[in-house]
N, C-alpha and C positions, 0 to 999 in steps of 0.2 A: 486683486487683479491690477496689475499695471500696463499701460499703454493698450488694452485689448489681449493678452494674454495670460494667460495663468500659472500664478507662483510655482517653483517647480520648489522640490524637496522639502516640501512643509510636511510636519509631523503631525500625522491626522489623530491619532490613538495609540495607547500603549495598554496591551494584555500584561495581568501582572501574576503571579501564582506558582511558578515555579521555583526549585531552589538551584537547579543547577543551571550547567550551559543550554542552550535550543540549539540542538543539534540539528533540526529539520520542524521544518511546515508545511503543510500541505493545505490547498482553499478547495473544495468542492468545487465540480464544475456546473452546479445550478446557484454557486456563489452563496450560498446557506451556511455553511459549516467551514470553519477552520482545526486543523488538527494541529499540534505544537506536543513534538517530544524532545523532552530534556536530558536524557541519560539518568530519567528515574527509571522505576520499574510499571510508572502508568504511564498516560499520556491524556493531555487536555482537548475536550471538546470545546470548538464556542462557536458563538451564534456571530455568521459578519452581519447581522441587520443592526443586532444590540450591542454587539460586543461584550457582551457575557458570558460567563460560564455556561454549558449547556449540560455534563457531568463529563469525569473523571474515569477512565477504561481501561481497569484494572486486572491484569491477569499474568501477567509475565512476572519471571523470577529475576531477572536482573536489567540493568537499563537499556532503555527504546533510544535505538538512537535512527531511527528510517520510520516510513509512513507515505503516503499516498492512497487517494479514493480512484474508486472507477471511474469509467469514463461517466458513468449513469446516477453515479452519485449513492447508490447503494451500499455501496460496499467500503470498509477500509482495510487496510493491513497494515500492521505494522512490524518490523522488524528487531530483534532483539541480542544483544550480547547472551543472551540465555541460550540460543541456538537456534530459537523459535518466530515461524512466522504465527502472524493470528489474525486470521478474519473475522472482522466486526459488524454489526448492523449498527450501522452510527447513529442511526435516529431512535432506536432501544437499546444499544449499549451490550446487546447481544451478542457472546462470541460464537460465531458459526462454524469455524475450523481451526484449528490447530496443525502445521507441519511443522514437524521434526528435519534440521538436517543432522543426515546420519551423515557421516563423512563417507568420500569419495578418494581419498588421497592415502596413497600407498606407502609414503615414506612415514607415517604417524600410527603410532597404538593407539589410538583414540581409548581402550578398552582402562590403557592407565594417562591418558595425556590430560593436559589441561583444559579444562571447558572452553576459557578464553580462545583456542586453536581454531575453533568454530564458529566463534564469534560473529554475526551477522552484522554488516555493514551499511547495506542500501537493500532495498526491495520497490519495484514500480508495477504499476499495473500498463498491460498494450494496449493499443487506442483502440481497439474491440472490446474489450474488458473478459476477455476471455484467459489470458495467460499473464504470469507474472513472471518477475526475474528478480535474482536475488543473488548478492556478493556476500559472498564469507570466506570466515579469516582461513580457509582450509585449502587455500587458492583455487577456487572453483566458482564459477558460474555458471546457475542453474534455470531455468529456463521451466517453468510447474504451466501445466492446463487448471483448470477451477474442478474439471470431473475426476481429476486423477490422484492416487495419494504418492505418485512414485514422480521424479523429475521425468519430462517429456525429453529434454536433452541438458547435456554438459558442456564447458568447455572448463581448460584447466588458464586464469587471470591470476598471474603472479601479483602481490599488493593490491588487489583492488579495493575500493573506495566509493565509488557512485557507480550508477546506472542508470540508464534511459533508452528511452523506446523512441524510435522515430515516425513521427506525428501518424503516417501513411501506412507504417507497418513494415515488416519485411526487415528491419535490421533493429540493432541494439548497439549503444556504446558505451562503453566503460570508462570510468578514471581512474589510474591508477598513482601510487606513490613514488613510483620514479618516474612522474611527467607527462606520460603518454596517454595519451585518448585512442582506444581501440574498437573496431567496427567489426559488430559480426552478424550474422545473418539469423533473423528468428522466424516463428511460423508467422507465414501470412496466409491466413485463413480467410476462408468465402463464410460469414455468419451464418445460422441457422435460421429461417423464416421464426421460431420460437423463441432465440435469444435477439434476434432485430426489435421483435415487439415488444420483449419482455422492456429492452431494454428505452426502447420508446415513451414507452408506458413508467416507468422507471427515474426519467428526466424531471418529470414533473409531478410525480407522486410519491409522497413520502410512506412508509411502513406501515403507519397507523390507518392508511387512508385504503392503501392494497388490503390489509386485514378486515376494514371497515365494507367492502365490493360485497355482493351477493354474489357470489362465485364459488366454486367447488374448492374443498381445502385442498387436494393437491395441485389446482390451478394457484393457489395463494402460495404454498410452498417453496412452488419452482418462483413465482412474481418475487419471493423477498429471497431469493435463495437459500430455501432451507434444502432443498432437492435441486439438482441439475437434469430432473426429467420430468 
């Protein structure tokens, strides 16, 4: 500290373990967990208390290059040049879902084109933690519910590149590779009494501790999302 104020851009830690670029990071929002994907085919857990490894969440065939937790801290996803999204329990290391994107775009044979075509870009969770969205190389933006295996809506984003949800809901923006940031409209949804608690409950309890509850398995189910009823 000098004069009463505090040093600014001091280098507090450095995470070391990966071989390639960090394409993206993600910090839990109970401040717990950091996620760091490189453009391998895993991606790293760590602990922000310790700054350690916490493991390694492995399931994808080609490299991660997007990531983001729920709002509740539950859940992650990450995104993949494989064409794959994958929901994780970050505190087991469990993958609870897998989507496929099948292409949406009419000028491509997907059935002979090249994988890379579909290539996923960015993926975020909404600040409900109820839908996600997700840029791939097939110029399409998709727009998934957590209950549903099909997209809930499209739209067609020539080069897109990121994604983000706005804080409040109700829109989405995109980045694309010829400069422009576009604004579109996503659901804004009225929560369920069942996921407000869940997700309450959620904040401040980790997996093992929900598992740990005297409570009915399919009350534990829906709590770690293994079921969305």
């Amino acid at each position: 500290m000098k004069n009463g104020t505090k040093e600014k851009g001091k280098l507090i830690q450095v995470l070391s373990g990966h071989t390639h670029w960090v394409y993206c990071c993600s910090i839990s929002p109970d401040c717990s967990m950091l996620c760091s994907a490189a453009g391998e085919n895993s991606v790293l857990l760590w602990s922000m208390r310790s700054y350690t490894l916490i493991r390694k969440l492995e399931g994808h065939r080609n490299s991660v290059v997007s990531c983001d937790f729920s709002p509740d801290s539950a859940l992650l996803v990450t995104a993949s040049y494989d064409t794959t999204l994958i929901l994780w329990d970050p505190y087991t290391g469990e993958k609870l879902r897998q989507i496929i994107h099948v292409s949406l775009s009419r000028d491509l044979d997907y059935s002979t084109a090249e994988p890379q075509l579909s290539s996923l870009r960015s993926v975020c969770f909404s600040p409900e933690g109820l839908h996600l969205a997700s840029l791939a190389d097939d110029r399409f933006l998709r727009i998934w519910s957590l209950e549903l295996e099909e997209p809930l809506s499209t739209a067609p984003v020539t080069n897109g590149l990121c994604c983000t949800f706005y804080p409040r809901g109700g829109i989405l923006a995109t980045g694309n590779r010829d400069g422009q940031v576009q604004f579109w409209t996503a659901p804004h949804v009225l929560s369920s009494l069942r996921h407000l608690c869940r997700n309450a409950l959620r904040c401040f309890l980790p997996t093992y501790q929900v598992l740990a509850l005297p409570i009915p398995g399919k009350m534990k189910d829906f709590l770690t999302y293994r079921t969305n009823y």
